[in-house]
Structures are given as C-alpha cells and as structure tokens.
C-alpha positions in Angstrom: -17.7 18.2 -5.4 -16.0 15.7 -7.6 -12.9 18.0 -8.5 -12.5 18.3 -4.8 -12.9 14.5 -4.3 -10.0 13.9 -6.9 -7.8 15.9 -4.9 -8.2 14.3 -1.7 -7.5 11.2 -3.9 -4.3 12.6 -5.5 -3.2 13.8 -2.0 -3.9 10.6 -0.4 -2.1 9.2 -3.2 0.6 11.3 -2.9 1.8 10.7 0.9 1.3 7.4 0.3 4.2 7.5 -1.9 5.7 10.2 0.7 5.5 7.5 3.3 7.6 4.8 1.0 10.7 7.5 0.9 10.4 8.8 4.7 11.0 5.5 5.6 13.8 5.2 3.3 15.1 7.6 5.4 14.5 6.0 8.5 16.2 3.1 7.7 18.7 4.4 6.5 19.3 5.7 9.7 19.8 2.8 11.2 16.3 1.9 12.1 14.6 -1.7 11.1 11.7 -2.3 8.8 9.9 -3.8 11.4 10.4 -0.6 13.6 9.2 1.3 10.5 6.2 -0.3 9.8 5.3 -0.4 13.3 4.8 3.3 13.6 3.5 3.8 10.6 0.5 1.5 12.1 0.5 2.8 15.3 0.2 6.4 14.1 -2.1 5.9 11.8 -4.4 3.8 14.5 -4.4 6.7 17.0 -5.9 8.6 13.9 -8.2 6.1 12.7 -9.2 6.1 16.3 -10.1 9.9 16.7 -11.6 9.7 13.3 -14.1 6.8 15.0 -14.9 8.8 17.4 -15.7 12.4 15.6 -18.0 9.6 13.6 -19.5 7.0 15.9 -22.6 6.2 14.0 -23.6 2.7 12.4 -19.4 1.5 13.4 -21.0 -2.2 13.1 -18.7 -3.1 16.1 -21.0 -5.6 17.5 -20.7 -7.6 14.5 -18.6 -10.6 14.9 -18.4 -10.7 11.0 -16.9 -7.6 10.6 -14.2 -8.4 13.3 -13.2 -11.2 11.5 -13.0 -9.8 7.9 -11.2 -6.8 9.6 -8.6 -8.6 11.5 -8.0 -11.0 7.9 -7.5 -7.0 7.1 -5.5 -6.2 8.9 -3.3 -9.0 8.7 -2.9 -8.0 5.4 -2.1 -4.3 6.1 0.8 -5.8 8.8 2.3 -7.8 5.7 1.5 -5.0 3.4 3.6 -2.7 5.6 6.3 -5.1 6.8 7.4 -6.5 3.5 6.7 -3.1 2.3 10.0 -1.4 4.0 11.9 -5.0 3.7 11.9 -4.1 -0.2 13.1 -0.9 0.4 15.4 -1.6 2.9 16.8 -4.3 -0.1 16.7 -2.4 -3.2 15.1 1.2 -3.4 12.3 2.6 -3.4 11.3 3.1 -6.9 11.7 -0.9 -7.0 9.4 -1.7 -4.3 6.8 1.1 -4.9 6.5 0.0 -8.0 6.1 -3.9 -6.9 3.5 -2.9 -4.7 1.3 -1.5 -7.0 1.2 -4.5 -9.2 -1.0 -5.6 -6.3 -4.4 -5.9 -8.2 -2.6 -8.1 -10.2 -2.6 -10.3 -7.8 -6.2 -9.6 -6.5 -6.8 -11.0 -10.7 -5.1 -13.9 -10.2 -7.1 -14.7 -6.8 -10.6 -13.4 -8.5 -9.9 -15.9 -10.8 -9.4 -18.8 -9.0 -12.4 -18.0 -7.0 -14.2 -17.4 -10.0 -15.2 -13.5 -8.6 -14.0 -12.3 -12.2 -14.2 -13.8 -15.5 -11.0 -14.0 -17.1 -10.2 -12.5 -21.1 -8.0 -12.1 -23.8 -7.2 -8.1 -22.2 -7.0 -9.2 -19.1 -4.5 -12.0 -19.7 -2.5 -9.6 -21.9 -2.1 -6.7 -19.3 -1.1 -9.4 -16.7 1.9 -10.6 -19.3 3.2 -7.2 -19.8 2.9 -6.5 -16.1 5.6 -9.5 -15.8 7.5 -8.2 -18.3 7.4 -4.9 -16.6 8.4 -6.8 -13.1 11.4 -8.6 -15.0 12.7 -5.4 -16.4 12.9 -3.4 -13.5 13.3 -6.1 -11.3 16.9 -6.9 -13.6 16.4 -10.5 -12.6 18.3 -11.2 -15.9 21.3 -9.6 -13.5 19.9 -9.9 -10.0 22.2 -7.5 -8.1 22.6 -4.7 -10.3 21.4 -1.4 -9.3 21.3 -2.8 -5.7 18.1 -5.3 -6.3 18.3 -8.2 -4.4 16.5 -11.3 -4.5 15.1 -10.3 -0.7 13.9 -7.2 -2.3 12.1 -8.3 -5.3 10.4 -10.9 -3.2 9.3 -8.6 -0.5 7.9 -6.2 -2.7 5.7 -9.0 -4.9 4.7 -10.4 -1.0 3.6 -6.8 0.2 1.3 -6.8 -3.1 0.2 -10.3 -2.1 -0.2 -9.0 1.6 -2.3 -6.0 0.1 -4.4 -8.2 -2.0 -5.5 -9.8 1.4 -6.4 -6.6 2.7 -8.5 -5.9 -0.4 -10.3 -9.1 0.1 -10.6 -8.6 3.8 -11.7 -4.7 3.8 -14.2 -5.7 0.9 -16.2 -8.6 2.8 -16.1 -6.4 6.3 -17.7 -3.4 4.9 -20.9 -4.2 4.7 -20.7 -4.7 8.5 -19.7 -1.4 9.3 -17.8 1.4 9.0 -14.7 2.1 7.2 -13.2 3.8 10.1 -14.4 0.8 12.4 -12.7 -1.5 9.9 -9.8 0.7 9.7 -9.5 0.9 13.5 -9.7 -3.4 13.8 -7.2 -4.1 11.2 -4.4 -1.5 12.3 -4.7 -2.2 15.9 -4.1 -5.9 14.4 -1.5 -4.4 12.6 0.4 -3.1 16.1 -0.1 -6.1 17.9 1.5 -8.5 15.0 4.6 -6.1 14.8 5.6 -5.0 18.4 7.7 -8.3 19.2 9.7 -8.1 16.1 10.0 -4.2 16.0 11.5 -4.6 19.7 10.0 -2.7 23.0 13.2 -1.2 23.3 13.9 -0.1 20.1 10.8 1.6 19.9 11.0 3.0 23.4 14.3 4.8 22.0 12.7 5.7 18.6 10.4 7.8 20.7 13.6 9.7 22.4 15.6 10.0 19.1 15.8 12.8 17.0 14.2 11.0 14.1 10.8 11.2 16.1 9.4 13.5 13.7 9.8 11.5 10.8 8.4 8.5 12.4 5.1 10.9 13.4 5.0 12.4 9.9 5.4 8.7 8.4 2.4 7.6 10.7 0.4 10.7 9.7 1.0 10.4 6.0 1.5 6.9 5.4 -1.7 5.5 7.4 -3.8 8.0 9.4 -4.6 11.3 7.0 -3.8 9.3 3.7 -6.9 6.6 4.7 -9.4 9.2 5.7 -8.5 11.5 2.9 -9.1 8.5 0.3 -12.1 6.9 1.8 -13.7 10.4 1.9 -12.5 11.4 -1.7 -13.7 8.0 -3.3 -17.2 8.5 -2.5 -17.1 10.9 -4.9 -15.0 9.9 -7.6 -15.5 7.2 -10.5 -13.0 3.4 -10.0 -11.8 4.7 -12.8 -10.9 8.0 -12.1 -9.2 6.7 -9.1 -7.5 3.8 -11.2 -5.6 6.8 -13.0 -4.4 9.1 -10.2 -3.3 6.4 -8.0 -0.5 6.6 -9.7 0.2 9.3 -8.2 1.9 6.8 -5.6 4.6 4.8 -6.9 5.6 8.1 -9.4 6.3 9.8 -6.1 8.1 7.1 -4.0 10.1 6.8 -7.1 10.8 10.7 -7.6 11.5 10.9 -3.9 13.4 7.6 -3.8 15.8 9.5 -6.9 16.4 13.0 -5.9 16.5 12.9 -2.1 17.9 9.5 -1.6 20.2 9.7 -4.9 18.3 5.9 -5.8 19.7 5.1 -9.5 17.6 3.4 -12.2 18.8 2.3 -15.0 16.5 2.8 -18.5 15.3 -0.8 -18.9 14.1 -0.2 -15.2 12.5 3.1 -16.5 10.4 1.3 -19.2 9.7 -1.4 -16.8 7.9 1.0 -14.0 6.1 3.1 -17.4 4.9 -1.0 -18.5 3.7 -1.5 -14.4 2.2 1.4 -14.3 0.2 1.5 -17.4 -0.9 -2.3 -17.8 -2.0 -1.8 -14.1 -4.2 1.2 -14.6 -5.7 -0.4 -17.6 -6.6 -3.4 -15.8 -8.1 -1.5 -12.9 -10.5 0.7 -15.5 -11.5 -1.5 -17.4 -12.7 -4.5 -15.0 -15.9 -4.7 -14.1 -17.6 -2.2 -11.5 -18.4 -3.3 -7.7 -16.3 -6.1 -7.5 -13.6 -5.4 -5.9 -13.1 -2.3 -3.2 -11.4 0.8 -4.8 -7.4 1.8 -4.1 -4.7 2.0 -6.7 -7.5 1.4 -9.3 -8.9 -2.0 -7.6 -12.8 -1.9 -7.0 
C-alpha cells in the first residue's frame, strides 16, 4: 500500500509540473495567463465536484468555519495559479516552477512570525541558501538575461506567497470537513476571482479553438486528477517521503520547459534550481510533524 501511495504522489507530482509547460504552450499561442489559470480552475472544480459527489460523507459543508478557511483557500489557489502563468508568461518555465516551490519557505517565514514554528540555526541556514539559489537562477545580478524579467521573478515569489495562503487556509479548514469539500470551496472561489480578467469572450472562443484539448488536459492534470491523486496517496505516505518526490514537479516543468519549448538555462541557473531544490526538501523533512499540511514537502 505505501509503494502504491508514492506513486500516486510522484504522478500527482508529475502533472503538476506537466501543467506548468502545457500552459507554456497555451500562451504561447496567444492565450493570457489569466485565460490559463482560469481553466485550469474551472476544470479541476468540475472534477473536484464529481469527486464530492462519488464521496458525500462527513463534506462538513454546514460549517461556516470551513467556508471561510476554504475561500481564504482558495484565494490563495487563484493567486497561486494567476501569478503562476504570469512567471511563465515572463521568463520560462524552469524559472517560475522553480520559484514556486520555494513556497514553504515562505510558509517558514509566516510560522515564524506567528510563532507556529520555532526558528534554528538549520532552518535559518536552508532559508539563506534558498536566496542564494533564487539570486542565481533568478540572474538578478543581470536581470534580463536568459529572458528573466523583473515581472517574472516577482510573480513567481508572489505565486509561492499565494500558495503559502492556501497552505494556511487548507490546513485550518480541514478539520471542518472534507478535502474534497475544501477543494470544491476554494476552486469555485478560484473561478469566480478570475472570469472578469480572463474575459467572457475570450474564454467563450478558447472553448471553439483548436487548443481546447490542451486547455481540458491542463484542467485535468494541473487541478482535478493531480489533487485527488495526492490527497489519496498522502494518506499513506510519510511528510517526508512526500518532501522528496515532490520534486518530481519543478524537475519536470523544467525538463518540459527545455526540450519542448527550447527554454535555455544557463549553468549558474542550473546550480541555482539544484540549491532550491535541495535546501527546500531539507527544510520540509526535517521540520516538525503535523504542523503544517503536506504538498511539496510542507506538513
């Protein structure tokens, strides 16, 4: 049972990462980051939805607690997904992949200040060579090169921030009901927050375009099967565990975002995402069980 729950893990893990360079593509079509993250929600809520109602029982709809966790959730996820595809859309998607997962550093930082986590010398030390990772692949020494731009770096720190508000908001909600009820809250939240600036028409003429099956496989991968496919996995598999295979994620937006989009990195940038990646996963094994819910190693 626990081999198969680190697959469903890995692939959840993996089409997350899938999602990042499908919308690459999208955009690259001519299609906005808004539009993008729009149907990635949208999707993914239609499948949350069915997933709801294959398992109705103890949903904890009634509760007005977990409505309001789960919207600050979902919020977060609307951020997470906007800025998200901003980055992309900005720089590449190695960069922002890689951005986003320095999210639990940011959940640290927050911990912190609310005193949810006690600070130390290892903790403080991962956090300093995540920055050093950020400012090597970031190039901010030489903001421009390789096609980073300053909207880019800060939209993929602000979709960590965004996703460290969905940690927060997913962890205080679930002991009010379901994941798939809090799932179903925050991306419905999620659709409502982006249809003004993704444009009723544009996504009227999305549905008609040939890119329609990217825009359903983005939806199915990046929000609907990935979620279900984690939440079930994680019940049997150690934080840990998890902290490692998560990433699974920004390896394969970066691999995607190199051989199919022809994204360049240069080797600084290299040793920066290996520095992200590595000071990330340590921090996420290594802090304390139960805290904080588990994805990309934060629990």
């Amino acid at each position: 049972m626990a081999r198969v729950s680190t697959a469903l893990v890995i692939v959840a893990a993996l089409c997350w990462g899938l999602s990042g360079g499908i919308g690459g593509m999208l955009m690259a079509e001519g299609w906005s980051a808004y539009l993008v993250s729009f149907y990635r929600g949208a999707i993914g809520l239609l499948l949350v939805l069915v997933w709801l109602m294959l398992q109705p029982g103890g949903h904890g709809l009634t509760s007005q607690r977990l409505w309001g966790w789960s919207v600050i959730a979902g919020l977060g996820v609307a951020g997470n997904f906007a800025f998200y595809f901003l980055s992309i859309s900005q720089g590449s998607v190695a960069v922002a992949a890689t951005l986003m997962y320095c999210a639990p550093v940011f959940v640290y930082l927050v911990s912190f200040a609310l005193r949810l986590e006690q600070p130390s010398v290892l903790k403080w030390a991962a956090i300093a060579v995540v920055m050093l990772g950020i400012v090597l692949l970031t190039r901010v020494y030489d903001m421009g090169a390789q096609g980073v731009t300053v909207i880019g770096v800060t939209a993929g720190m602000l979709a960590g921030v965004c996703y460290a508000v969905f940690i927060f908001g997913f962890k205080y909600a679930a002991p009010h009901g379901s994941p798939q009820a809090i799932l179903f809250i925050a991306f419905s939240v999620l659709v409502m927050m982006l249809v003004w600036p993704a444009d009723i028409g544009q996504i009227m003429a999305a549905a008609k375009s040939s890119d329609w099956p990217l825009f359903v496989g983005l939806g199915v991968l990046g929000a609907g099967l990935s979620f279900v496919l984690y939440v079930v996995g994680l019940r049997n598999v150690a934080p840990a565990v998890a902290s490692i295979v998560a990433m699974v994620e920004p390896v394969t937006a970066s691999l995607f975002g190199v051989l199919i989009l022809h994204e360049s990195l240069a080797s600084s940038q290299v040793v920066g995402i290996i520095l992200i990646l590595v000071a990330v996963t340590a921090l996420s094994v290594y802090s304390g069980p139960g805290r904080l819910p588990a994805r990309w190693g934060v629990h």
